[in-house]
C-alpha positions as a printed Julia matrix, in Angstrom:
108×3 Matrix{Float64}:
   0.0     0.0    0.0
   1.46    3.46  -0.88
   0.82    5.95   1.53
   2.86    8.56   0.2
   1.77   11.94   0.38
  -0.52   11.16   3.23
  -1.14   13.24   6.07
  -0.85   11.56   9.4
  -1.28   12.48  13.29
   1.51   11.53  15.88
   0.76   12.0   19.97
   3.64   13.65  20.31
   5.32   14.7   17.08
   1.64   16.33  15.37
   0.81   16.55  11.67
   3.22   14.83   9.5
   3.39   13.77   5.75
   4.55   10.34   4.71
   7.81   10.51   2.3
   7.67    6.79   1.56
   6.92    3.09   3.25
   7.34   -0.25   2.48
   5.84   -3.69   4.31
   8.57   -2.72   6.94
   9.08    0.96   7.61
   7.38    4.28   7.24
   8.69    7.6    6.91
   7.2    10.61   7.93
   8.17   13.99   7.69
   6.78   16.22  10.8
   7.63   20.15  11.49
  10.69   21.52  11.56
  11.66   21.23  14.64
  10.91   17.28  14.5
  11.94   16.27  11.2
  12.0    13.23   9.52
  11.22   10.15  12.26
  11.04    6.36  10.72
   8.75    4.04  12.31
   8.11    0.07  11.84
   4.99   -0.25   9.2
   1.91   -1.04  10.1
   3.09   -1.57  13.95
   3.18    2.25  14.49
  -1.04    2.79  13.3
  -1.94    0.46  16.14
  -0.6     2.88  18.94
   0.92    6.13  18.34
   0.26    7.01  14.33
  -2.92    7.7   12.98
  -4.37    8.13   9.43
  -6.32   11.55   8.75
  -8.14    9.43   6.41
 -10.37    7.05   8.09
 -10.59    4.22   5.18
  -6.67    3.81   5.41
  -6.72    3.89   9.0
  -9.35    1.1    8.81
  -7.23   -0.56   6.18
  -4.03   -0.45   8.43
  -5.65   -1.4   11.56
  -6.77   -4.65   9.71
  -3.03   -5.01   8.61
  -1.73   -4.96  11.96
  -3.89   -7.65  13.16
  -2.94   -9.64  10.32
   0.6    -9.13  11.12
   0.09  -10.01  14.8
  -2.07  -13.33  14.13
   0.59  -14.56  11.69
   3.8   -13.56  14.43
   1.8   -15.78  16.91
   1.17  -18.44  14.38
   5.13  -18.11  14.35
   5.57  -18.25  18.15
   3.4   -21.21  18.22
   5.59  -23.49  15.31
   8.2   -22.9   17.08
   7.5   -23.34  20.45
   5.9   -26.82  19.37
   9.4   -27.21  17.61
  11.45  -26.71  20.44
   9.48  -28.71  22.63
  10.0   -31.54  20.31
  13.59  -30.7   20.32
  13.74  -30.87  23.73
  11.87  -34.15  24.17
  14.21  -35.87  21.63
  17.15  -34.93  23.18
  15.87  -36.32  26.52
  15.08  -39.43  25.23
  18.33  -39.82  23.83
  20.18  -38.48  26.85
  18.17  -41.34  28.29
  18.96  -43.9   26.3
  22.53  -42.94  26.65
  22.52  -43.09  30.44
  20.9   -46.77  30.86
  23.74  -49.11  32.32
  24.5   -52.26  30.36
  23.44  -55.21  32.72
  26.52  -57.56  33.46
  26.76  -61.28  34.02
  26.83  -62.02  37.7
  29.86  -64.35  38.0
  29.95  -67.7   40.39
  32.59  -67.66  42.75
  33.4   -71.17  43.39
């Protein structure tokens, strides 16, 4: 989504206009006396950055989830992953450990 040209409102920095983004970052020129700030795309729309036009703020918000529910789709593979991981190594650790039985010898 190109948002360039697009006027935005920070908390703190005010009115700003965006100079470029990509699916990772966002750049956004504010006053003078702010300048140019770069913030991670679409993270920034769920908290501090917001749209003057509603439809791309809707747009974004729905973005953000997207991005969120996919991370924790992430977190989840890999978490299942390591726990795997972990479980294989203890069962060879295991296997590794068990004593070899000897022959009990008669003493005559």
């Amino acid at each position: 989504m190109n948002l360039t040209d697009e006027q935005v409102m920070h908390e703190v920095f005010g009115v700003g206009q965006v100079l470029e983004n990509d699916n990772e970052r966002i750049t956004v020129m504010f006053a003078q006396n702010v300048g140019r700030k770069v913030f991670v795309f679409p993270d920034i729309f769920s908290s501090h950055l917001k749209m003057r036009k509603e439809d791309i703020q809707t747009t974004l918000n729905q973005a953000y989830e997207t991005k969120q529910k996919e991370q924790a789709k992430q977190l989840e593979v890999q978490k299942r992953e390591a726990e795997e991981e972990a479980a294989r190594v203890a069962e060879e650790q295991a296997k590794a450990k068990k004593p070899t039985r000897k022959k009990a010898v008669k003493k005559a």
